[in-house]
N, C-alpha and C positions, 0 to 999 in steps of 0.2 A: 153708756150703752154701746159706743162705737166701741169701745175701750175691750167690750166683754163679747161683741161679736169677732173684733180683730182678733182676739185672744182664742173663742170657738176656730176662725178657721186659721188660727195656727197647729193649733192641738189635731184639727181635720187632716192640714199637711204634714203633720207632723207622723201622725197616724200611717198618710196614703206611704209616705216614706219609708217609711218601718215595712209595709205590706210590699212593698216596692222590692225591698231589701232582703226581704223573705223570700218572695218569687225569684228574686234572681238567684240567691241562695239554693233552691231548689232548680231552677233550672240548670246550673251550673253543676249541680250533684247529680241529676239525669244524664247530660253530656257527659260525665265523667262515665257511669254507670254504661250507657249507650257506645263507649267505646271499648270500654272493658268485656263489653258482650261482642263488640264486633272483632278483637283481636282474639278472644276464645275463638269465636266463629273461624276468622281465620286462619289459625288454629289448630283446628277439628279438619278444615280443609286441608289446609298441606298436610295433618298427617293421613288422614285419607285417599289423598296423591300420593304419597310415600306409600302407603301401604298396597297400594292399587300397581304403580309401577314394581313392588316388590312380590307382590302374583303374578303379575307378566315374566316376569324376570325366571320366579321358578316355575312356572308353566313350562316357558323356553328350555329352561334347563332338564326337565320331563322330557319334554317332545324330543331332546337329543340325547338324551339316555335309551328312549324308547328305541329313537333311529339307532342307535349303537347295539343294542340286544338285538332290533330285528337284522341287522346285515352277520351280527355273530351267530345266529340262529340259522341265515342262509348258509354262510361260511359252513359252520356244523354239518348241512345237510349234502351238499357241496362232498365235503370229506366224505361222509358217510358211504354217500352214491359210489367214491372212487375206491373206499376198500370193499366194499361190496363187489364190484367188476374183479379187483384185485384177486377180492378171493375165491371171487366163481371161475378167473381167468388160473388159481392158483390151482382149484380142484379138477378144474376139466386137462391140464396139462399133469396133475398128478396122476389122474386114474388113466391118462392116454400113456405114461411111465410105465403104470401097472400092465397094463395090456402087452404093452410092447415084453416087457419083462416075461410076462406067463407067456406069450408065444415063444420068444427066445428058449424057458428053459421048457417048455411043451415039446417045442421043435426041436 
């Protein structure tokens, strides 16, 4: 009878053993699993910061493009103004030529 209990809680430990070996087994393939999510994770992060630093990046390079057309645009305008004077300074000395001319051959 001792014979056949010692024998039951061998089979018991023997049992808890195995369940023992099982849990670890699976906790050991969670941690695996559990790190394998956290290096996607991070990841997903850095390339997220790569992609976020590479918006900033061409943002910047916008905004100094932008600043490059608007001082070419003032430049432009700049010019404009001076052949405009140019050529109202070119018409008003032309027709003062005229004038003078027609008194000349009038006179």
């Amino acid at each position: 009878q001792y014979l056949i209990k010692i024998k039951d809680l061998a089979d018991v430990i023997k049992s808890k053993e195995d369940l023992i070996g099982q849990l670890s087994k699976k906790e050991e393939h969670s941690q695996q699993l559990q790190r394998q999510y956290e290096k996607r994770i991070e990841g997903m992060e850095a390339e997220k910061a790569k992609q976020q630093l590479q918006d900033e990046l061409r943002v910047k390079k916008l905004q100094k493009e932008v600043l490059a057309l608007r001082e070419q645009q003032e430049s432009l305008r700049v010019r404009m103004r001076q052949q405009q004077e140019e050529a109202e300074q070119l018409k008003a000395t032309s027709s003062q030529k005229i004038n003078e001319l027609l008194h000349r051959s009038g006179g």
